[in-house]
GUKOL-301258 format. One record per residue: x, y, z of N, C-alpha, C in turn; chain. Coordinates in Angstrom, 2 decimals. Layout:
(site (X Y Z) (X Y Z) (X Y Z) "A") ...
This chain:
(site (10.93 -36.60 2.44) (10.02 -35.78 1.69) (9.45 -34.70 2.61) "A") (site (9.16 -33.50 2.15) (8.44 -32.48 2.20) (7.45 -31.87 2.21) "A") (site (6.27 -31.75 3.22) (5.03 -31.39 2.32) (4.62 -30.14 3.32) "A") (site (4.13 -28.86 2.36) (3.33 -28.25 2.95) (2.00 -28.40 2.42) "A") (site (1.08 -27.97 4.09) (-0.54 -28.60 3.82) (-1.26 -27.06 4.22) "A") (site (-2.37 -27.04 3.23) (-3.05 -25.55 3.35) (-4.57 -25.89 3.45) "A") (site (-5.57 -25.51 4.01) (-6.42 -25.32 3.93) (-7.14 -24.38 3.22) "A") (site (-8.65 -24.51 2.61) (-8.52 -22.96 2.03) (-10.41 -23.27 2.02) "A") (site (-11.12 -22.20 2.26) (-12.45 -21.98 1.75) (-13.16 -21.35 0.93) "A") (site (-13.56 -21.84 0.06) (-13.68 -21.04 -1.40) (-14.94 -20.66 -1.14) "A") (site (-14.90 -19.46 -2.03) (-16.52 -19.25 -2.60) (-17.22 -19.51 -3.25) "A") (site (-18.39 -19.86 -3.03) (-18.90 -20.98 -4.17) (-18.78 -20.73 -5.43) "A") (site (-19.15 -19.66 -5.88) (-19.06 -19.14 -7.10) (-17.54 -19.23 -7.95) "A") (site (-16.54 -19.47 -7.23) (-15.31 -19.69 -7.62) (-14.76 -20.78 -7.76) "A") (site (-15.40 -21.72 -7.53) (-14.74 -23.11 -7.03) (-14.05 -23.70 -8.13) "A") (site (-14.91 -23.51 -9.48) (-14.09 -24.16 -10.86) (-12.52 -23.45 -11.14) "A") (site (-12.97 -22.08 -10.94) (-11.43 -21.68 -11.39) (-10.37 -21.81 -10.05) "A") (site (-10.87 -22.11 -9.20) (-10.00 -21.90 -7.59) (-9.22 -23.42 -8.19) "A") (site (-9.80 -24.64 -8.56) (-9.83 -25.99 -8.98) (-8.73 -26.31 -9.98) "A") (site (-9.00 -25.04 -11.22) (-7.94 -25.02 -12.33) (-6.74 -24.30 -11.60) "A") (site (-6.43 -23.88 -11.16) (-5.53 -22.78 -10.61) (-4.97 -24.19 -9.55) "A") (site (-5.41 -24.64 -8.29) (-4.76 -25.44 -7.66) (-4.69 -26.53 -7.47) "A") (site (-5.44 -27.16 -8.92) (-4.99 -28.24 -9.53) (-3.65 -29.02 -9.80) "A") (site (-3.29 -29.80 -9.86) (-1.53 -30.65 -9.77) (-1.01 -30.42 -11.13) "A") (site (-1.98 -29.94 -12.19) (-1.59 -29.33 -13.53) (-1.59 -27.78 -13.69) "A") (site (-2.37 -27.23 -12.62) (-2.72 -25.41 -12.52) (-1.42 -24.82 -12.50) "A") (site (-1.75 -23.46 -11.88) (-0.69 -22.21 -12.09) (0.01 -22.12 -11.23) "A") (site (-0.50 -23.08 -10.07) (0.53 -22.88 -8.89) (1.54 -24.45 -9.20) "A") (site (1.04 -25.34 -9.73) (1.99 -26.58 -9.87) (3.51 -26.20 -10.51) "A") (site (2.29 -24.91 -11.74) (3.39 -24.78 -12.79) (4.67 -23.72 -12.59) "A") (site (4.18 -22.77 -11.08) (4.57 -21.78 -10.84) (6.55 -22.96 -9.98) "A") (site (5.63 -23.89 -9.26) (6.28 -24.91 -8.42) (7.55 -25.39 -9.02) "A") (site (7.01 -26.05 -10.36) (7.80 -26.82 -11.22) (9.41 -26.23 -11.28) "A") (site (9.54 -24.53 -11.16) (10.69 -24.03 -11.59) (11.60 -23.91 -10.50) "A") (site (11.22 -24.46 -9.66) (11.79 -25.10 -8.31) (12.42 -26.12 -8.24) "A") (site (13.99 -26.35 -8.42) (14.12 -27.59 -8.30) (13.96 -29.14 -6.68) "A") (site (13.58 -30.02 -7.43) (12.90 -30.86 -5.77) (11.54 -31.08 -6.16) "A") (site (10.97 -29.90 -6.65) (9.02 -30.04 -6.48) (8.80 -31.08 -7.05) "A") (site (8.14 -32.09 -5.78) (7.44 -33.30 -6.50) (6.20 -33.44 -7.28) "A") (site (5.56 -32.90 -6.70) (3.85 -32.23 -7.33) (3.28 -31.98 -6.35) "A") (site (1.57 -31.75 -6.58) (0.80 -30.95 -5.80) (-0.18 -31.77 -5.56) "A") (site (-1.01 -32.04 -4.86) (-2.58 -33.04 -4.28) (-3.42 -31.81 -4.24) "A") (site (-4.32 -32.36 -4.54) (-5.62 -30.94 -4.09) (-7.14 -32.06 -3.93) "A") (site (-7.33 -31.29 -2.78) (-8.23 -32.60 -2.02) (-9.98 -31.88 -2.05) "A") (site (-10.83 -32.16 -2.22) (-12.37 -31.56 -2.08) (-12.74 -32.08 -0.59) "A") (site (-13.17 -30.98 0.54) (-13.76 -32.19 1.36) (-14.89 -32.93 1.24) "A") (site (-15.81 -33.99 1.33) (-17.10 -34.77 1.62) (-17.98 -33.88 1.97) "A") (site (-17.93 -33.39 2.85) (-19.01 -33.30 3.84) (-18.74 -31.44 3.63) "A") (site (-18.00 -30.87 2.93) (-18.58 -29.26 2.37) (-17.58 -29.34 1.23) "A") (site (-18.81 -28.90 0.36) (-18.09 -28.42 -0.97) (-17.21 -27.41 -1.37) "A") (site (-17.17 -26.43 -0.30) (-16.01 -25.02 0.18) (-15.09 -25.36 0.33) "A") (site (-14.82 -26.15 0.72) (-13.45 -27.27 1.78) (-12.66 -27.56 1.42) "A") (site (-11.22 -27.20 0.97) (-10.49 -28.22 -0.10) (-9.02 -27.91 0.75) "A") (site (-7.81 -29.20 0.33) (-7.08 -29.00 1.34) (-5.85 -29.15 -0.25) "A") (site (-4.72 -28.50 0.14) (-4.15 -28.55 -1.13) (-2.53 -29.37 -0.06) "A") (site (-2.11 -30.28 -0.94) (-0.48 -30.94 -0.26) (0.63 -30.47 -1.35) "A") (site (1.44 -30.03 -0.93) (2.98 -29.59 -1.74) (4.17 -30.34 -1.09) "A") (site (4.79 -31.29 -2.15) (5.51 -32.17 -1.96) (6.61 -31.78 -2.68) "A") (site (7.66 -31.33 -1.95) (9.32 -31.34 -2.03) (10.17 -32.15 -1.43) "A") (site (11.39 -32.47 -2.25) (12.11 -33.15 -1.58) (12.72 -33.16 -0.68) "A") (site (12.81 -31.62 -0.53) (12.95 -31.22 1.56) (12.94 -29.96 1.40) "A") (site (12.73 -29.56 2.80) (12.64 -28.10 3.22) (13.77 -27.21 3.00) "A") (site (14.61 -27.81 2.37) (16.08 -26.95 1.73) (15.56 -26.62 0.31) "A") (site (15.20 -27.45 -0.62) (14.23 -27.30 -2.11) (13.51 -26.30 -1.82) "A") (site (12.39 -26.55 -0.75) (11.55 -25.52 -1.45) (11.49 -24.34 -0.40) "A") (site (12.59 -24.16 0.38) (13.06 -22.60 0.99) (14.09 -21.96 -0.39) "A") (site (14.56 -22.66 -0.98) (15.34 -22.07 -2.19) (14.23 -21.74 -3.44) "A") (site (13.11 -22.49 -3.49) (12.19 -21.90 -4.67) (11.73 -20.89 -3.56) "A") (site (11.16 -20.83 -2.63) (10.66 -19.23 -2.20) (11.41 -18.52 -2.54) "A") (site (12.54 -18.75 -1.83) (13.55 -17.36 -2.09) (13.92 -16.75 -3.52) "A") (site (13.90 -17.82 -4.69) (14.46 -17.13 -5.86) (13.15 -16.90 -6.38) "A") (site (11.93 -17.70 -6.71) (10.57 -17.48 -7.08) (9.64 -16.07 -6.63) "A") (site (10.32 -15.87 -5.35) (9.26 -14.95 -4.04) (8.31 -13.88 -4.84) "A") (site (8.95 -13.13 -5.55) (7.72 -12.14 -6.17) (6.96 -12.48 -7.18) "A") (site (7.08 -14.00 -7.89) (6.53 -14.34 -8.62) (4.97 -15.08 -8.01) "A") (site (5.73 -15.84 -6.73) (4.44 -16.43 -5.73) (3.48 -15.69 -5.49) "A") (site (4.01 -14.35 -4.79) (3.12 -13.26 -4.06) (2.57 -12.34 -5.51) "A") (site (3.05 -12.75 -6.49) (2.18 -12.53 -7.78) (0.86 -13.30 -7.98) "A") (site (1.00 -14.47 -8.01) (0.05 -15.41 -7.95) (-0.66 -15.56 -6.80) "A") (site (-0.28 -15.24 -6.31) (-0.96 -15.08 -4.59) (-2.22 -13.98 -4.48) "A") (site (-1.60 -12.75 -4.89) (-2.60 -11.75 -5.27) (-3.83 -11.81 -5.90) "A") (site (-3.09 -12.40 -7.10) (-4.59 -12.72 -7.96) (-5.54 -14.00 -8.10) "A") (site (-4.96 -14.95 -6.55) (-5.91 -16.03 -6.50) (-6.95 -15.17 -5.10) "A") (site (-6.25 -14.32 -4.22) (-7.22 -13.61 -3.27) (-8.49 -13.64 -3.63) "A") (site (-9.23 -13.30 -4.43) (-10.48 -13.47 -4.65) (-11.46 -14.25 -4.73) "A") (site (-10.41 -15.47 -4.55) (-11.16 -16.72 -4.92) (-11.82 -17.55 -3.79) "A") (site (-10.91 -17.19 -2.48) (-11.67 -17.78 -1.24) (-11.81 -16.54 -0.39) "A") (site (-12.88 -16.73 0.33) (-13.25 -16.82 1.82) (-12.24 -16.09 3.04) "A") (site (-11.29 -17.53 3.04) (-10.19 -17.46 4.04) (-9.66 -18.46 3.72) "A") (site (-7.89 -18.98 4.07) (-7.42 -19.73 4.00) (-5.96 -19.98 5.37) "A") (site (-6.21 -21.43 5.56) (-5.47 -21.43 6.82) (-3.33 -22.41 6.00) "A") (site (-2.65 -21.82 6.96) (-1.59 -22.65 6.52) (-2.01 -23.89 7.97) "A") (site (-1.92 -24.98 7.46) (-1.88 -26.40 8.47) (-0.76 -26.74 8.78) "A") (site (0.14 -26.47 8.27) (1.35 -27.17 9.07) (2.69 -27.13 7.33) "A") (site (3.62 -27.47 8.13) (4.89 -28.00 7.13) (5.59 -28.99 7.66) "A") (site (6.15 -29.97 7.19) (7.26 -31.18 8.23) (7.48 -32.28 7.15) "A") (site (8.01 -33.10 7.52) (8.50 -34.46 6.73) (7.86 -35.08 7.14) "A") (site (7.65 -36.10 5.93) (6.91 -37.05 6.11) (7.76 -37.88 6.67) "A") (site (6.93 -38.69 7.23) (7.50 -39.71 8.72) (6.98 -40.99 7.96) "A") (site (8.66 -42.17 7.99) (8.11 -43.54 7.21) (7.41 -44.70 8.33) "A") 
């Protein structure tokens, strides 16, 4: 398995729709789905700040979902655009296989 892990800091004022949007049912799951491999999406709140949320993308490997970038790509950086507003800043954490 596959996962890329993102960090992201929202603005408060955004947090509900940042929530619907990168939710495991939102626009990016659904954007995902047309990818074949995509397992689903985690979207995590941290404890200790309510800004804080860490989102996991689970493919069945890094061959899956280098082939949804590539055929998806202007559709992402579509959706990409118009979630900009919603945080702060956002960090990429890493990509790799999960280790059994």
């Amino acid at each position: 398995m596959y996962l890329i892990l993102w960090e992201y800091h929202v603005k408060l004022e955004a947090r509900e729709k940042f929530e619907q949007i990168y939710s495991p049912t939102g626009a990016w799951a659904e954007l995902f789905q047309n990818g074949a491999g995509y397992l689903g999406t985690e979207l995590l709140l941290d404890e200790t700040d309510p800004q804080k949320y860490l989102t996991i993308d689970l493919w069945v490997s890094k061959e899956a979902y280098e082939s949804f970038l590539e055929r998806w790509k202007q559709e992402y950086e579509m959706l990409d655009k118009q979630c900009a507003g919603l945080t702060k800043h956002e960090v990429p954490l890493g990509k790799g296989h999960l280790l059994k």
